[in-house]
Legacy VTK file of the C-alpha trace (Angstrom):
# vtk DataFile Version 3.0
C-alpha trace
ASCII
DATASET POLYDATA
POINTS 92 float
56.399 149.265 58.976
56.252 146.985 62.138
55.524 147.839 65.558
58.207 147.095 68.369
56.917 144.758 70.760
55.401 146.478 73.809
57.904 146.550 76.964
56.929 143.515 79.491
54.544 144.856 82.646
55.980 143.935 85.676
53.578 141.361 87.060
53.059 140.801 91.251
53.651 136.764 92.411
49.878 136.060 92.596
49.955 137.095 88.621
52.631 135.345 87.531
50.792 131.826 89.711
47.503 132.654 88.216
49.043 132.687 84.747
50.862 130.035 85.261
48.172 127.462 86.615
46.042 128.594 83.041
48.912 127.580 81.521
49.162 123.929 83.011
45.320 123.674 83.305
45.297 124.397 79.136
48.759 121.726 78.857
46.113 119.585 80.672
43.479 119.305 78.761
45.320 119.272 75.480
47.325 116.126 76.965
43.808 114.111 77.161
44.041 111.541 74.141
47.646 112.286 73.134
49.388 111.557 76.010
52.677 110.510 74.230
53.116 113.622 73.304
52.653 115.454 76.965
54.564 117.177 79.309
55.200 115.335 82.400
53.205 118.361 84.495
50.126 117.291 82.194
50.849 113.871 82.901
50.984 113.400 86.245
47.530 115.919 86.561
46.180 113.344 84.196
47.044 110.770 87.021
46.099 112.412 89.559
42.524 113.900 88.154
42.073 109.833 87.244
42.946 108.173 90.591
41.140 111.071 93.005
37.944 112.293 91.218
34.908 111.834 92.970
32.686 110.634 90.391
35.565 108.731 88.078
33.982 108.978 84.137
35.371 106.086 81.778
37.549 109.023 79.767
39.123 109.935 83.059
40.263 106.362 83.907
41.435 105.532 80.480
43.711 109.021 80.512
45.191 108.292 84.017
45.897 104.522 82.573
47.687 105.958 79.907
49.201 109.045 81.502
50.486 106.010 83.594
51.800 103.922 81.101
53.451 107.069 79.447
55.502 107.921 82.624
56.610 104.550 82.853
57.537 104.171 79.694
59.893 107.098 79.281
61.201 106.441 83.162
61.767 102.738 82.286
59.876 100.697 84.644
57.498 99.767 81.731
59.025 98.323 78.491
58.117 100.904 75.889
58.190 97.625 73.254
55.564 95.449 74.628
52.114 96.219 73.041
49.389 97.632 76.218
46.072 97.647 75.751
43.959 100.478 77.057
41.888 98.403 80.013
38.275 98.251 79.815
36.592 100.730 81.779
34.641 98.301 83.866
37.698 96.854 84.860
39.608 99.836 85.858
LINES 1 93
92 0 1 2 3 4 5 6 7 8 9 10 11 12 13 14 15 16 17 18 19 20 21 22 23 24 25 26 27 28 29 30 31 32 33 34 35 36 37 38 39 40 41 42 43 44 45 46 47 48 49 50 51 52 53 54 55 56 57 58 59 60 61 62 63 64 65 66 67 68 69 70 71 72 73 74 75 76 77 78 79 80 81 82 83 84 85 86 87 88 89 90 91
């Protein structure tokens, strides 16, 4: 015998943003190192957690490189055929 799902609670606005910034805060982090596969949300937090942190770690740079390269790719202002190489951190 199965249970009926329970009725939805009626949630107040500052739920419904709390919930859904846990949501793109979890899309987020599961974007780092699989970017292709990403939401553009995720994508452009990527970008933006790359180009403003204070202290920038190598992982950070290399994810807002290819969060990047990602957005260009599927908006067309970088060919999706020509082989990129991740930069060097030192470089970035």
């Amino acid at each position: 015998m199965t249970t009926a799902p329970a009725p939805p609670v009626a949630r107040s606005a500052r739920e419904r943003k709390a919930a859904q910034r846990a949501r793109d805060g979890r899309a987020v982090t599961e974007a780092i190192g699989c970017e292709a596969n990403a939401d553009v949300r995720a994508l452009v937090e990527l970008l933006r957690h790359g180009l403003l942190a204070k202290k920038k770690e190598a992982w950070q740079q290399r994810s807002a490189w290819r969060a990047w390269r990602e957005l260009g790719q599927r908006n067309g202002w970088i060919d999706g055929s020509a082989r990129v190489i991740d930069p060097d951190p030192d470089d970035v």
